[in-house]
ZAFIZA-871769 format. One line per field, with one value per atom (N, C-alpha, C, O, CB): residue number from 1; residue in three letters; chain; atom name; x, y, z. Coordinates in Angstrom, 1 decimal. Glycine has a CB too. Example, Ala and Ser with C-alpha at 12.3 -4.5 7.8 and 13.67 -1.06 7.14 Angstrom:
% ZAFIZA-871769
k = (1;1;1;1;1;2;2;2;2;2) .
r = (ALA;ALA;ALA;ALA;ALA;SER;SER;SER;SER;SER) .
c = (A;A;A;A;A;A;A;A;A;A) .
a = (N;CA;C;O;CB;N;CA;C;O;CB) .
px = (13.2;12.3;13.2;14.2;11.3;12.8;13.7;12.9;13.4;14.1) .
py = (-5.7;-4.5;-3.3;-3.3;-4.5;-2.2;-1.1;0.0;1.1;-0.6) .
pz = (7.8;7.8;7.8;8.5;9.0;7.1;7.1;7.9;8.0;5.7) .
This chain:
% ZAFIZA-871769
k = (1;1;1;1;1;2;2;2;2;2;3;3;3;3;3;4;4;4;4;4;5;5;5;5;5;6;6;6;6;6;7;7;7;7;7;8;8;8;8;8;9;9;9;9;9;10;10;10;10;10;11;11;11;11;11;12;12;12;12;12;13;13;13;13;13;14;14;14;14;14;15;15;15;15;15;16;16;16;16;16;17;17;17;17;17;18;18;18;18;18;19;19;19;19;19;20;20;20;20;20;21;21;21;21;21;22;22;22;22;22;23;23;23;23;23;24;24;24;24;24;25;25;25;25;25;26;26;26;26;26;27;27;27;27;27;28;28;28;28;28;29;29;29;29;29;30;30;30;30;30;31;31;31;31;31;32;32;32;32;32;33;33;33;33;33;34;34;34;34;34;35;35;35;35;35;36;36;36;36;36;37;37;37;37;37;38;38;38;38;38;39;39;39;39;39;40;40;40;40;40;41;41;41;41;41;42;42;42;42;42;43;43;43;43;43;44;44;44;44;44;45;45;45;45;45;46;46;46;46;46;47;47;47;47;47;48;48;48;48;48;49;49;49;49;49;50;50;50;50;50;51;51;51;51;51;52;52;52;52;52;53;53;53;53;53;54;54;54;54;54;55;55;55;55;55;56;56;56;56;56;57;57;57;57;57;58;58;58;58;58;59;59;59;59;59;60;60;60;60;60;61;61;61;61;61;62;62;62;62;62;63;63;63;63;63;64;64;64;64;64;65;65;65;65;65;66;66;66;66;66;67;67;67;67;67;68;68;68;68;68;69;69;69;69;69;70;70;70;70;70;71;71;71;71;71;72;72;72;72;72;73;73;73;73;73;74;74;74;74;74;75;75;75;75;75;76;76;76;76;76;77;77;77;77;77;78;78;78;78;78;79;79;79;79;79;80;80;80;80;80;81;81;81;81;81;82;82;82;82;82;83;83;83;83;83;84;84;84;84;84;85;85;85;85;85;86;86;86;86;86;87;87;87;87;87) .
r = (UNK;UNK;UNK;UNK;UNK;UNK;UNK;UNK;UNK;UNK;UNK;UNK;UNK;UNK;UNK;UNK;UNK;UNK;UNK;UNK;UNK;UNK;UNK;UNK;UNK;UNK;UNK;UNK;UNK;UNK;UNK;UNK;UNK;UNK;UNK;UNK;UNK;UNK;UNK;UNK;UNK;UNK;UNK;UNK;UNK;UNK;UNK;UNK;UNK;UNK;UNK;UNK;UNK;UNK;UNK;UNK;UNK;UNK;UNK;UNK;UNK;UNK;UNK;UNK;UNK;UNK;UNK;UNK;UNK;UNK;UNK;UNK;UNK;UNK;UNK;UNK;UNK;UNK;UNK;UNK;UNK;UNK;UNK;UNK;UNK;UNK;UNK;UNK;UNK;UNK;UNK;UNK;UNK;UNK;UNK;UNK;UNK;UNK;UNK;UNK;UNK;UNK;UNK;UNK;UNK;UNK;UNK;UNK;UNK;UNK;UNK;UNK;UNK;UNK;UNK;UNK;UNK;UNK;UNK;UNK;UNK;UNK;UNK;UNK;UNK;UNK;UNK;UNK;UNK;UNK;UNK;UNK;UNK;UNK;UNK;UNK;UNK;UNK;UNK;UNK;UNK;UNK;UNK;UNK;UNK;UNK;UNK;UNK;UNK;UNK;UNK;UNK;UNK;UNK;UNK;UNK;UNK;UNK;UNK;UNK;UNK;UNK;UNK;UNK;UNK;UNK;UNK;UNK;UNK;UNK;UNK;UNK;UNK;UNK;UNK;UNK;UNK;UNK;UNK;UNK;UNK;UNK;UNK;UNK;UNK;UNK;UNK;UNK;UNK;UNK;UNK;UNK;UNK;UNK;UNK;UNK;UNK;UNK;UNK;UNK;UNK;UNK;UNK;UNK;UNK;UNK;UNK;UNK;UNK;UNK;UNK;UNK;UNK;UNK;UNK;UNK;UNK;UNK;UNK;UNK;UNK;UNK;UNK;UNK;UNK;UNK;UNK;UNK;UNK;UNK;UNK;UNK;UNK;UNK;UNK;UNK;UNK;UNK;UNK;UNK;UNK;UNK;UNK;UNK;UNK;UNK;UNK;UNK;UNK;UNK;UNK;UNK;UNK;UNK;UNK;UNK;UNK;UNK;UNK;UNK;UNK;UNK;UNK;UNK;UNK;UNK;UNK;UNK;UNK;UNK;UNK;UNK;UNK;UNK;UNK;UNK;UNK;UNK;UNK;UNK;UNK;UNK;UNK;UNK;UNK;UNK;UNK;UNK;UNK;UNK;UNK;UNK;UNK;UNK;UNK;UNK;UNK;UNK;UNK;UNK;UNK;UNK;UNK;UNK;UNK;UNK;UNK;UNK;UNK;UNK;UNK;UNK;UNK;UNK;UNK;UNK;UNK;UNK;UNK;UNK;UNK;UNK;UNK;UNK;UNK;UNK;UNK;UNK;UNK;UNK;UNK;UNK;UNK;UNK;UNK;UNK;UNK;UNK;UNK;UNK;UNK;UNK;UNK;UNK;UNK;UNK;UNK;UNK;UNK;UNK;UNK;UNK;UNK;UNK;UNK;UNK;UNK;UNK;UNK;UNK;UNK;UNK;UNK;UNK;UNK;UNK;UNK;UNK;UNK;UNK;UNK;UNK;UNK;UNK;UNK;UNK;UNK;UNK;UNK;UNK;UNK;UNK;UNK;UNK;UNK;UNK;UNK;UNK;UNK;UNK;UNK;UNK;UNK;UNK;UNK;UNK;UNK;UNK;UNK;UNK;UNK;UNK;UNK;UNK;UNK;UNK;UNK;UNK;UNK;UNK;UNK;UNK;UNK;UNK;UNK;UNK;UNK;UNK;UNK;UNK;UNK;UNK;UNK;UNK;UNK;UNK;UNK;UNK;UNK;UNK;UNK;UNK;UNK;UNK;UNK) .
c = (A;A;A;A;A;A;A;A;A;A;A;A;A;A;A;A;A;A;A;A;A;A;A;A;A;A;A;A;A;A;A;A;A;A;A;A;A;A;A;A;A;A;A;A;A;A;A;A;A;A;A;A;A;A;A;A;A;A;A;A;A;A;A;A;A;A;A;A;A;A;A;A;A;A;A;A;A;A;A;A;A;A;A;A;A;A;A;A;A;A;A;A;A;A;A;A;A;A;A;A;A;A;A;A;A;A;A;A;A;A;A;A;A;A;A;A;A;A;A;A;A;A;A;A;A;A;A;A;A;A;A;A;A;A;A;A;A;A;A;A;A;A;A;A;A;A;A;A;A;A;A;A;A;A;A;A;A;A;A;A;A;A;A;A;A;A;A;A;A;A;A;A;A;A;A;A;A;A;A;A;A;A;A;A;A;A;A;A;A;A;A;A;A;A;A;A;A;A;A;A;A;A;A;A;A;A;A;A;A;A;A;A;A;A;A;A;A;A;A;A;A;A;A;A;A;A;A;A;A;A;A;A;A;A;A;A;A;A;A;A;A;A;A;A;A;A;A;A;A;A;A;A;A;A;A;A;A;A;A;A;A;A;A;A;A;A;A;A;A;A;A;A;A;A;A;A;A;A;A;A;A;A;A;A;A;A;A;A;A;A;A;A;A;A;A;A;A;A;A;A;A;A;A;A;A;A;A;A;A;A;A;A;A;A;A;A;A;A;A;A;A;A;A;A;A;A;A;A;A;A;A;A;A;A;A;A;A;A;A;A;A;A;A;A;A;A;A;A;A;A;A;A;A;A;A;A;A;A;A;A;A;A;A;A;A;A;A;A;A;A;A;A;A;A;A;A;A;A;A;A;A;A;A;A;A;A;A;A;A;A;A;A;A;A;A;A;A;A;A;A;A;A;A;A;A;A;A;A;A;A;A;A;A;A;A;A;A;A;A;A;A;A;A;A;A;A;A;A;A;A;A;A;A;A;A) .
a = (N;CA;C;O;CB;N;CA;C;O;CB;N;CA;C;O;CB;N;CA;C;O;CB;N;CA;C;O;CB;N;CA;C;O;CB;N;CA;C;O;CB;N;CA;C;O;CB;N;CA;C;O;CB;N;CA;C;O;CB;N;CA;C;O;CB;N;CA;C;O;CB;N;CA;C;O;CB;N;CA;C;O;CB;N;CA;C;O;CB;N;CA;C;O;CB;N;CA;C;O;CB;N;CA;C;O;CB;N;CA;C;O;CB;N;CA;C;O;CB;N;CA;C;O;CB;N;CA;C;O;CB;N;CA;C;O;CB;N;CA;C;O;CB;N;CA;C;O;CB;N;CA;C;O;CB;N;CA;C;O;CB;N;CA;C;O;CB;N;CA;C;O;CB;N;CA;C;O;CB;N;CA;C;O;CB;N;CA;C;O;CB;N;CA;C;O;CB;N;CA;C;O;CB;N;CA;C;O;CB;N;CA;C;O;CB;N;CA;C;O;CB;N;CA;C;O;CB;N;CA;C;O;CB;N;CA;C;O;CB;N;CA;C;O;CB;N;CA;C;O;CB;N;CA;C;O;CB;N;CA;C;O;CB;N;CA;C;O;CB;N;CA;C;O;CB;N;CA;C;O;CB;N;CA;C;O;CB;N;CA;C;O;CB;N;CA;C;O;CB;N;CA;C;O;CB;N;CA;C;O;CB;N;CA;C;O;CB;N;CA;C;O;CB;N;CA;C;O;CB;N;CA;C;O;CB;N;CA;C;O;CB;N;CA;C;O;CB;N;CA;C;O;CB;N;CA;C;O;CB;N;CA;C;O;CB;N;CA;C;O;CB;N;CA;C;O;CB;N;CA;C;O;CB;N;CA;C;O;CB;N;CA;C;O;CB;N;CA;C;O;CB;N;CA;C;O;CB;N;CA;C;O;CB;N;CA;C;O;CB;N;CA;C;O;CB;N;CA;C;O;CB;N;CA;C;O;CB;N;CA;C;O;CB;N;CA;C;O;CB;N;CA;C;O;CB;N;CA;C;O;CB;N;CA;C;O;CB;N;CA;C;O;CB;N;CA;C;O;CB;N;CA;C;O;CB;N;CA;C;O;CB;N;CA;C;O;CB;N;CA;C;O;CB;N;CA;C;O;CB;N;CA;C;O;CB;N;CA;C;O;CB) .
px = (112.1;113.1;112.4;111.7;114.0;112.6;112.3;113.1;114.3;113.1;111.9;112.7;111.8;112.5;112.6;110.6;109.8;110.4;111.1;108.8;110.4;110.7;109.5;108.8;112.3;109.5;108.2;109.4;110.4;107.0;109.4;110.3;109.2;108.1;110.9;109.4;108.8;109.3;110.6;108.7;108.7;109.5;109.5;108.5;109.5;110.1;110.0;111.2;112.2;110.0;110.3;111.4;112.4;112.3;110.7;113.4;114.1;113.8;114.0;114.6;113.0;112.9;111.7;111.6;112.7;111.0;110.3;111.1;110.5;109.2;112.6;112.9;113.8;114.3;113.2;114.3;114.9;114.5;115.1;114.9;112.9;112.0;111.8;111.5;110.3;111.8;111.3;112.9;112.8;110.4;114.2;114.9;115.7;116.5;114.9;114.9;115.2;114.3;114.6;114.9;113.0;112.2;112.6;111.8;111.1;113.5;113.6;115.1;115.7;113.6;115.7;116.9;116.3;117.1;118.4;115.2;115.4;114.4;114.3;115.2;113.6;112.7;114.2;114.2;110.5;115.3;116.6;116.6;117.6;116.2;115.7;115.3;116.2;116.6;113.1;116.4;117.1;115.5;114.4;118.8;115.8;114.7;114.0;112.8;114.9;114.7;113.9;112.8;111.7;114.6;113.1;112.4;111.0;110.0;113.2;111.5;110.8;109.5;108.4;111.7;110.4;109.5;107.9;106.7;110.2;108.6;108.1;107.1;105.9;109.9;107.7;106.4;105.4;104.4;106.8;105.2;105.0;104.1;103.6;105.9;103.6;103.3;102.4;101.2;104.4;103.2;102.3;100.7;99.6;102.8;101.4;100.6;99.5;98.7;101.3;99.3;98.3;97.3;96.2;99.4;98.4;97.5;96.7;95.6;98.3;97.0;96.0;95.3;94.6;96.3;95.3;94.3;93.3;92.3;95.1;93.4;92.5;92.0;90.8;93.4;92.6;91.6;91.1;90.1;92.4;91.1;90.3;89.3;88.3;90.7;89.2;88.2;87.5;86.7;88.7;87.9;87.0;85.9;84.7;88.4;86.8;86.1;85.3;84.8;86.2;85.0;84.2;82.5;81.4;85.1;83.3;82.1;81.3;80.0;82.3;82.1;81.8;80.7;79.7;83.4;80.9;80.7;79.7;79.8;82.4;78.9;77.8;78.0;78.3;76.3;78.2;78.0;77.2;77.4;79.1;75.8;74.9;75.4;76.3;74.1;74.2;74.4;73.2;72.5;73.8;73.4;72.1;70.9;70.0;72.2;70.7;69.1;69.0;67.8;68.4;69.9;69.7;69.5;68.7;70.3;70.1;70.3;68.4;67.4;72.2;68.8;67.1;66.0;65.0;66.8;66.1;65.1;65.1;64.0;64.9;66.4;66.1;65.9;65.6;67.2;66.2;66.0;63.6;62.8;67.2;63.5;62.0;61.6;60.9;61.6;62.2;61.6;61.5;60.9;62.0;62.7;62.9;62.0;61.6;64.1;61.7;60.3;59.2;58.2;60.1;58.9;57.5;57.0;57.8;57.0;55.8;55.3;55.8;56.6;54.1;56.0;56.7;55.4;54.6;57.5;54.9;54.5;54.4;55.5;54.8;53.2;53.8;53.7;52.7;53.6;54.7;54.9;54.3;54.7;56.9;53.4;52.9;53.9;54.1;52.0;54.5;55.6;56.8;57.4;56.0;57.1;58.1;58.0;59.0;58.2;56.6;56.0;55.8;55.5;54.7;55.7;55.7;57.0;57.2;55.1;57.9;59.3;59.9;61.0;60.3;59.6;59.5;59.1;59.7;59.2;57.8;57.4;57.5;56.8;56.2;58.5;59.3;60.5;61.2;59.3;60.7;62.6;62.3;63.2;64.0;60.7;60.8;60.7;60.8;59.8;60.3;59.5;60.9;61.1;58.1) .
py = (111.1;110.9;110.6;111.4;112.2;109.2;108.9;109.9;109.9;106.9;111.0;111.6;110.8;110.8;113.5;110.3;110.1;109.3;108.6;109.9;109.0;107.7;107.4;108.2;107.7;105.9;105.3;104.6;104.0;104.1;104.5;103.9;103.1;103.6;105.0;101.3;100.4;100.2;100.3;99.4;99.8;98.6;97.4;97.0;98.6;96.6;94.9;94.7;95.3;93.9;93.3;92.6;91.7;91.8;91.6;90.9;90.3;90.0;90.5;89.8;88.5;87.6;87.8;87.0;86.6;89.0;89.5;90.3;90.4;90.2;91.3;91.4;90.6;90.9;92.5;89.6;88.1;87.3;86.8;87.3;87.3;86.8;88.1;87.8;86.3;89.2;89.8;89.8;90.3;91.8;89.3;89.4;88.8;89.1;89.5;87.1;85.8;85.9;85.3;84.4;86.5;86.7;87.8;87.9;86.8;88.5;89.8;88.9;89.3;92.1;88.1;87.7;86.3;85.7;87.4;86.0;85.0;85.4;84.5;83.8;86.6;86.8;87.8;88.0;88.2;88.3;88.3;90.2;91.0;87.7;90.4;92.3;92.5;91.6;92.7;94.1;94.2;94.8;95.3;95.9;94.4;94.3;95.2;95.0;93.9;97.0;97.9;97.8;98.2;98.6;97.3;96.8;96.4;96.9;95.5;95.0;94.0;94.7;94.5;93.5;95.6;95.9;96.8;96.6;96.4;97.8;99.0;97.8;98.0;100.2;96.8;96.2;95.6;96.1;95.0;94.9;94.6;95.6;94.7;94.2;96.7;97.4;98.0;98.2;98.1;98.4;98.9;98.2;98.6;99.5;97.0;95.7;95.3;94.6;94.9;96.1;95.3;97.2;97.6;94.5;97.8;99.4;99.5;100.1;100.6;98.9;99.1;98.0;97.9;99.5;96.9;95.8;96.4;95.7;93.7;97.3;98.3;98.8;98.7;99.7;99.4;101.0;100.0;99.8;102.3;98.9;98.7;98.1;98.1;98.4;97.3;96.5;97.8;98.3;95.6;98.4;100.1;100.7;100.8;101.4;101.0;101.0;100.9;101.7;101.0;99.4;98.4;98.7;98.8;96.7;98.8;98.9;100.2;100.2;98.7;101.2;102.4;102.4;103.1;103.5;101.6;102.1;100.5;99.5;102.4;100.9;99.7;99.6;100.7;100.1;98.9;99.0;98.1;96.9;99.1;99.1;98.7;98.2;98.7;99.8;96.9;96.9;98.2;98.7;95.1;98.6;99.4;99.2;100.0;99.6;98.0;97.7;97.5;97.2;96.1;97.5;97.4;98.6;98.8;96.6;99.6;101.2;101.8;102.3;102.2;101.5;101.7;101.3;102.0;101.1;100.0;99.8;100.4;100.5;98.6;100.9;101.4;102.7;103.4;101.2;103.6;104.7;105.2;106.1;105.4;103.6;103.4;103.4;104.2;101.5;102.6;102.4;103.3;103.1;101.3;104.6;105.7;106.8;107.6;106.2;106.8;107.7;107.0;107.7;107.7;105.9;105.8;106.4;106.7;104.0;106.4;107.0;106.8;105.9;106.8;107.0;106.3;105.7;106.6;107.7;104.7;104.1;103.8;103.6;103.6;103.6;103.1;101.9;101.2;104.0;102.0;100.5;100.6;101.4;100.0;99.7;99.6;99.3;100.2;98.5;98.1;97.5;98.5;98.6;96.1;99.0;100.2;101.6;102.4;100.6;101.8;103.1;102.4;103.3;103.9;101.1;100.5;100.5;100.8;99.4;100.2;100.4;101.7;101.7;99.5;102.9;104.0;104.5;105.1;104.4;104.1;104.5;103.8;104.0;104.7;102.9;102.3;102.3;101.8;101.1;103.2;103.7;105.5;106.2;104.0;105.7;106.7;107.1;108.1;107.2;105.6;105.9;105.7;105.7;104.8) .
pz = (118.0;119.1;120.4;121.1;119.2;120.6;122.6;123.5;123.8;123.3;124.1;125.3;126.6;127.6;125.3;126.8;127.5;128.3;127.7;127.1;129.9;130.4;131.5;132.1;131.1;131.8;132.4;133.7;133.1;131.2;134.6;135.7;136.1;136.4;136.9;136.1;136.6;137.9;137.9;135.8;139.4;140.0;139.9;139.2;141.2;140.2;140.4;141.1;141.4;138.9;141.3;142.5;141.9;140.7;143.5;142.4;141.4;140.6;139.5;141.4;140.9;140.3;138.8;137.9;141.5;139.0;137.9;136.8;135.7;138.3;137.1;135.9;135.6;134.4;135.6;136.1;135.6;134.6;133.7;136.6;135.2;133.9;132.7;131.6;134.7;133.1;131.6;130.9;129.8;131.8;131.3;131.2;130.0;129.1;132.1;130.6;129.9;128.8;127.8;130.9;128.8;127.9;127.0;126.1;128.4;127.0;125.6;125.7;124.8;125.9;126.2;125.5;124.6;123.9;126.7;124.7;124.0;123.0;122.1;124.8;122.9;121.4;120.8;119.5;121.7;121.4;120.3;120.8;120.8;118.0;121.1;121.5;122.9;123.7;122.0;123.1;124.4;125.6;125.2;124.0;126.8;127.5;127.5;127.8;128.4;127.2;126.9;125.9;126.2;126.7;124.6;123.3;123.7;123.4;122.6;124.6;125.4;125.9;125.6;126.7;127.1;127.7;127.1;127.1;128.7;126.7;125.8;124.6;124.5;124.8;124.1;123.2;123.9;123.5;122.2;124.9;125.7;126.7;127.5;125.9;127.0;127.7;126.6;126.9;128.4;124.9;124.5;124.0;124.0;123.7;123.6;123.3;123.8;123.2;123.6;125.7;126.7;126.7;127.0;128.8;126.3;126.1;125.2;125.4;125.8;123.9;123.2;123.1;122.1;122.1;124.0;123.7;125.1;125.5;123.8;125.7;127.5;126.2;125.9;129.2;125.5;124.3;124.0;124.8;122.7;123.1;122.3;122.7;122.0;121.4;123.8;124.8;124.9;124.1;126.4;126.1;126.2;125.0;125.1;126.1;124.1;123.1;122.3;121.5;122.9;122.5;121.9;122.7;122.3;122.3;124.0;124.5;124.4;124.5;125.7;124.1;124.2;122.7;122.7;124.2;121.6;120.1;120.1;120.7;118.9;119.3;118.6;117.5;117.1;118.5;116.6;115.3;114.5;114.1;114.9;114.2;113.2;111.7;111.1;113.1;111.1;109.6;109.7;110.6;108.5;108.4;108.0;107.9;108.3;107.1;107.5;108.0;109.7;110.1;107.1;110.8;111.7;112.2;113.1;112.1;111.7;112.1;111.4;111.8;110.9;110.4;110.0;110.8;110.8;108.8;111.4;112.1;113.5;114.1;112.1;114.0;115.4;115.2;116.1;116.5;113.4;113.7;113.8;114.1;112.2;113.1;112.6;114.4;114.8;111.3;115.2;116.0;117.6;118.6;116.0;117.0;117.8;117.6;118.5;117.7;116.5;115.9;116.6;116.5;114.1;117.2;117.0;118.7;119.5;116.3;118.9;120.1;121.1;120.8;120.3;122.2;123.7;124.5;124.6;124.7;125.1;125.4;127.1;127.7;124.5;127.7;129.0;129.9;130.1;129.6;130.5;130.9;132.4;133.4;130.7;132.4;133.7;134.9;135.7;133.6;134.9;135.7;135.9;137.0;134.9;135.0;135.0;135.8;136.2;133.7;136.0;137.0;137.9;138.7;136.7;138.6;139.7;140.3;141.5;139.4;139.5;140.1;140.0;140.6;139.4;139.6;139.9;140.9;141.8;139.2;140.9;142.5;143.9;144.9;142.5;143.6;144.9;145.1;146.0;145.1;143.6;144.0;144.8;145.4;141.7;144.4;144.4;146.6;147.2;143.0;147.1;148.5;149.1;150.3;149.2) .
């Protein structure tokens, strides 16, 4: 059961257009709107997301797990910029 409500504003001439547009996909503009809204929500999650998550083949996960084990190393040029973020 929908108890939730979302109150948009707009100006005329924008729910005129969302208006012409759910009468002509055959839906009432609530329908419209509500598909529409959810549609652009989950295409934000899933961009977001994407970024958030990597996904390795297995031999790619193997090699960064090969290459996380190995010694840490140091970078000349990298302590140079350390020590001019650091002055």
């Amino acid at each position: 059961m929908k108890t939730a409500r979302l109150d948009v504003r707009l100006d005329p001439e924008q729910k005129k257009l969302i208006e012409e547009a759910a009468a002509l996909s055959g839906g009432t503009t609530s329908s419209f709107v509500q598909a529409a809204l959810l549609e652009k929500a989950r295409a934000v999650l899933r961009e977001h997301r994407a970024v958030e998550r990597i996904e390795l083949s297995a031999e790619a996960f193997d090699q960064l797990v090969v290459d996380l084990e190995k010694p840490a190393r140091t970078v000349p040029e990298l302590l140079e910029q350390l020590g001019k973020a650091g002055s």
